[in-house]
C-alpha positions as CSV (number, residue, x, y, z in Angstrom):
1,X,44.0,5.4,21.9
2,X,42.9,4.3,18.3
3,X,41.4,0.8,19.4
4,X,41.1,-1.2,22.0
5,X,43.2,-4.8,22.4
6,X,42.2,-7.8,24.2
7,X,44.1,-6.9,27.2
8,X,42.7,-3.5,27.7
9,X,39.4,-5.3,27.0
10,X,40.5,-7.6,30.1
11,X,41.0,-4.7,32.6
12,X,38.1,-2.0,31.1
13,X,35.8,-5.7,32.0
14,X,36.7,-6.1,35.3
15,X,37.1,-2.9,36.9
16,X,33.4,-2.3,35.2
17,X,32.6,-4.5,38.1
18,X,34.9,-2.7,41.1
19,X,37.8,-0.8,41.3
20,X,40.8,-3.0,41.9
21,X,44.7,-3.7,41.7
22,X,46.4,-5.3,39.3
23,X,47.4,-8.1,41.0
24,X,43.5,-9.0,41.8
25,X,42.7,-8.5,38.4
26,X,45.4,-11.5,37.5
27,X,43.8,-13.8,39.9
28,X,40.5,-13.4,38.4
29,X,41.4,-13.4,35.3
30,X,43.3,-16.9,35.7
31,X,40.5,-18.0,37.8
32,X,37.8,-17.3,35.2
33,X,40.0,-19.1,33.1
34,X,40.8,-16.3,30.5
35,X,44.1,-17.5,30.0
36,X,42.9,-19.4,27.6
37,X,42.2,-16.0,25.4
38,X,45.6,-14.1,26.8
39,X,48.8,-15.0,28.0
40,X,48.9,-14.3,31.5
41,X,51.7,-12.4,31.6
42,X,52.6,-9.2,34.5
43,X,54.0,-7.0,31.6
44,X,51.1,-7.4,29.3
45,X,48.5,-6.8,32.2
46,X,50.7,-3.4,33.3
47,X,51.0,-2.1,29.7
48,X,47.2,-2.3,28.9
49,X,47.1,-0.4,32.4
50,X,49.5,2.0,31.5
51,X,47.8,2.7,27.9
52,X,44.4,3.1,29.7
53,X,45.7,5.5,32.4
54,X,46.8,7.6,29.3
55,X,44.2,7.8,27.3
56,X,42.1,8.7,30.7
57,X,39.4,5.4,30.3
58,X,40.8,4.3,34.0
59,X,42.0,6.2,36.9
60,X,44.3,5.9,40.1
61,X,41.1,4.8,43.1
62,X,43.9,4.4,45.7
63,X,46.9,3.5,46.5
64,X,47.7,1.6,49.9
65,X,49.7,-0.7,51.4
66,X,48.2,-4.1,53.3
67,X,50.5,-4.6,56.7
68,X,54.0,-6.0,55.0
69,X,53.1,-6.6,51.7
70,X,54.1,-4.2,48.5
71,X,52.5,-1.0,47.7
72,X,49.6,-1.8,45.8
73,X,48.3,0.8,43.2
74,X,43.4,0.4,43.1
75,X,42.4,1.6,40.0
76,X,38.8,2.1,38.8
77,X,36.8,3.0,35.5
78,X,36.0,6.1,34.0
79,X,32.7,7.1,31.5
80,X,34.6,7.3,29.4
81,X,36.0,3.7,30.0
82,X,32.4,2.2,30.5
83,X,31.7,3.7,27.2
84,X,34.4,2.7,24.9
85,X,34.7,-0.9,26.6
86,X,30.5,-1.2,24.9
87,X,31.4,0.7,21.6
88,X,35.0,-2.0,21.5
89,X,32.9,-4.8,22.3
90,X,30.0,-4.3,19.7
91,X,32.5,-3.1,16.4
92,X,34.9,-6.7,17.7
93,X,31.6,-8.8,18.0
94,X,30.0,-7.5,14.7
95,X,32.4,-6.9,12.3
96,X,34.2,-10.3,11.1
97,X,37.9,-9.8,11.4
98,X,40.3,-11.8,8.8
99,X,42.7,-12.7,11.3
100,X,46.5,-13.9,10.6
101,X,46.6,-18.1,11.3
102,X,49.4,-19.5,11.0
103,X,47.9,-22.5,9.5
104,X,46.6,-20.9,6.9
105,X,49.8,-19.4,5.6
106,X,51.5,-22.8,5.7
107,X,48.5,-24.1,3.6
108,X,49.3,-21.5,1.6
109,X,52.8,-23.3,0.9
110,X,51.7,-27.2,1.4
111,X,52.3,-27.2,-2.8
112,X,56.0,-27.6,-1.3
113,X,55.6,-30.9,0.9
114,X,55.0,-34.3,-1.4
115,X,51.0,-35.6,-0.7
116,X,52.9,-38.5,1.6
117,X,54.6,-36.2,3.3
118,X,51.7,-33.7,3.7
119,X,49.4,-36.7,4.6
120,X,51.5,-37.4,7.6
121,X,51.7,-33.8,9.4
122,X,47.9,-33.4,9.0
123,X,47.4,-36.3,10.7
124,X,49.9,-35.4,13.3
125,X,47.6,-32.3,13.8
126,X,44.6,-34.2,14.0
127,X,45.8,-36.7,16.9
128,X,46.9,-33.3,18.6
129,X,43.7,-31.8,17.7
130,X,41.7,-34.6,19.0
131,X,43.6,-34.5,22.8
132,X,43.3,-30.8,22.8
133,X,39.6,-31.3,22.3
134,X,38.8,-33.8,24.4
135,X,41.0,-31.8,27.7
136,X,39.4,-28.6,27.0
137,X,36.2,-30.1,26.8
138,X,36.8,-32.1,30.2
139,X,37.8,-28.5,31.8
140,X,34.8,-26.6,30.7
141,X,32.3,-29.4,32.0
142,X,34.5,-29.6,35.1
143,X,33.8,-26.0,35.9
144,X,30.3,-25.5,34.2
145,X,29.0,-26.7,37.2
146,X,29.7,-23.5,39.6
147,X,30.5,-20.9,36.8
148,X,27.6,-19.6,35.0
149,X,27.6,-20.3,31.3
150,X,28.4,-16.7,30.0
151,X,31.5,-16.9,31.6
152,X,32.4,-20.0,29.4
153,X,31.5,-18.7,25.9
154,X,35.0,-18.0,25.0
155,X,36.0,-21.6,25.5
156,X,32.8,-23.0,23.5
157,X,33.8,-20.8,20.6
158,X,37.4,-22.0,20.5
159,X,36.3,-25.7,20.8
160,X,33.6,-25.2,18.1
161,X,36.7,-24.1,16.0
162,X,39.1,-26.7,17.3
163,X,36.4,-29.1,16.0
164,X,35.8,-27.4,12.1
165,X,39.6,-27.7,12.1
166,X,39.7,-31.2,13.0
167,X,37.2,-32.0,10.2
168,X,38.6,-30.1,7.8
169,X,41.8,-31.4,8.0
170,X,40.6,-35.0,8.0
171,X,38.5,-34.4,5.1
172,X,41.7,-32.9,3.6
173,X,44.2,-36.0,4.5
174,X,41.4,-38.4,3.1
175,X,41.2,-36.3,-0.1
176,X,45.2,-36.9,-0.8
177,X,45.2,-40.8,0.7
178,X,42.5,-41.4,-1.9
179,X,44.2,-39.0,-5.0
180,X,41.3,-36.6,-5.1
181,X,44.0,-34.2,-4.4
182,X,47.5,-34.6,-5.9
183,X,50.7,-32.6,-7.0
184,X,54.2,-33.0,-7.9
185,X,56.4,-30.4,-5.9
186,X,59.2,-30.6,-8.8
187,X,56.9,-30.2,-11.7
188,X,55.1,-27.1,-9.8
189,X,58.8,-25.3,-9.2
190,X,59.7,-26.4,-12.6
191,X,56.3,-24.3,-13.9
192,X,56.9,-21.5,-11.9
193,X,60.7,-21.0,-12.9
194,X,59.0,-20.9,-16.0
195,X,56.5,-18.8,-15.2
196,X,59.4,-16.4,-13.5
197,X,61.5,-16.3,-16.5
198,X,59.0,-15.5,-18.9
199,X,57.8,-13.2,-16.6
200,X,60.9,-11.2,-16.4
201,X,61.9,-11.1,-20.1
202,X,58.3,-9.2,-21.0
203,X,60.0,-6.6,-18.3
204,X,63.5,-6.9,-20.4
């Protein structure tokens, strides 16, 4: 496979610790809290299977059935799992990744909202912001106390973020109460009719 995704991340991580069925790995996974990072869904979890099975960086352990239940399929890591799970890990943890945000494209277009109207949805965002915050924050001290910290990094980070966000944005809505920051949406489209027209009779 070219590169590795979060989800084969997911399963290369945890059968690294013991071969295992899928249906273990979801457990864990919710019960390390790591749907936080991925959406815990059974077709996601069985595709990243299916991908690594392919490209040979897990294998079939067993396959069994427990008394009534479903036939259950163990799998387990190969070297060549172990190794490309490190090599993924170090080139995703080194290597800064400009990531599509929504947010940022519809900054991108805010020119289009009036500064009253733009005022009002970022403060929207920064009451949602602020409860987000402050519940995520409440979970990871609830469960800091019997899971060991490296376990939580993943939720620091995305608080951390939550929180430049949050400031940002404020600082942002204060700039346009105050008029630091101002436009007016029918000048801008008048300008860039303009700018369109003038544009297209060099082509002419």
């Amino acid at each position: 496979m070219n590169e590795l995704g979060i989800w084969e991340i997911a399963v290369l991580s945890l059968l690294r610790q013991e071969p295992m069925h899928p249906y273990l790995m979801q457990r864990l996974l919710r019960e390390r809290h790591k749907d936080e990072i991925l959406a815990l869904k059974r077709g996601s979890l069985y595709h990243a299977i299916g991908r690594l099975l392919r490209a040979e960086l897990i294998a079939v352990a067993a396959t069994g059935r427990n008394g009534r239940r479903p036939e259950r399929t163990t799998y387990r890591i190969t070297s060549a799992g172990r190794n490309e799970l490190t090599r993924a890990l170090r080139k995703m943890i080194s290597t800064p990744r400009h990531e599509s945000s929504e947010f940022m494209a519809a900054m991108s277009f805010l020119v289009h909202l009036t500064p009253a109207d733009a005022i009002a949805r970022l403060e929207e965002r920064c009451e949602l912001l602020e409860r987000e915050i402050l519940e995520k924050h409440n979970v990871v001290r609830a469960v800091a106390a019997r899971i060991p910290r490296i376990h939580l990094i993943e939720s620091e980070y995305l608080l951390a973020m939550q929180k430049a966000e949050l400031a940002w944005a404020r600082a942002l809505a204060a700039d346009l109460r105050t008029g630091k920051l101002l436009w007016d949406v029918q000048d801008i489209l008048r300008q860039a009719r303009e700018e369109a027209k003038t544009s297209s009779t060099r082509r002419e």
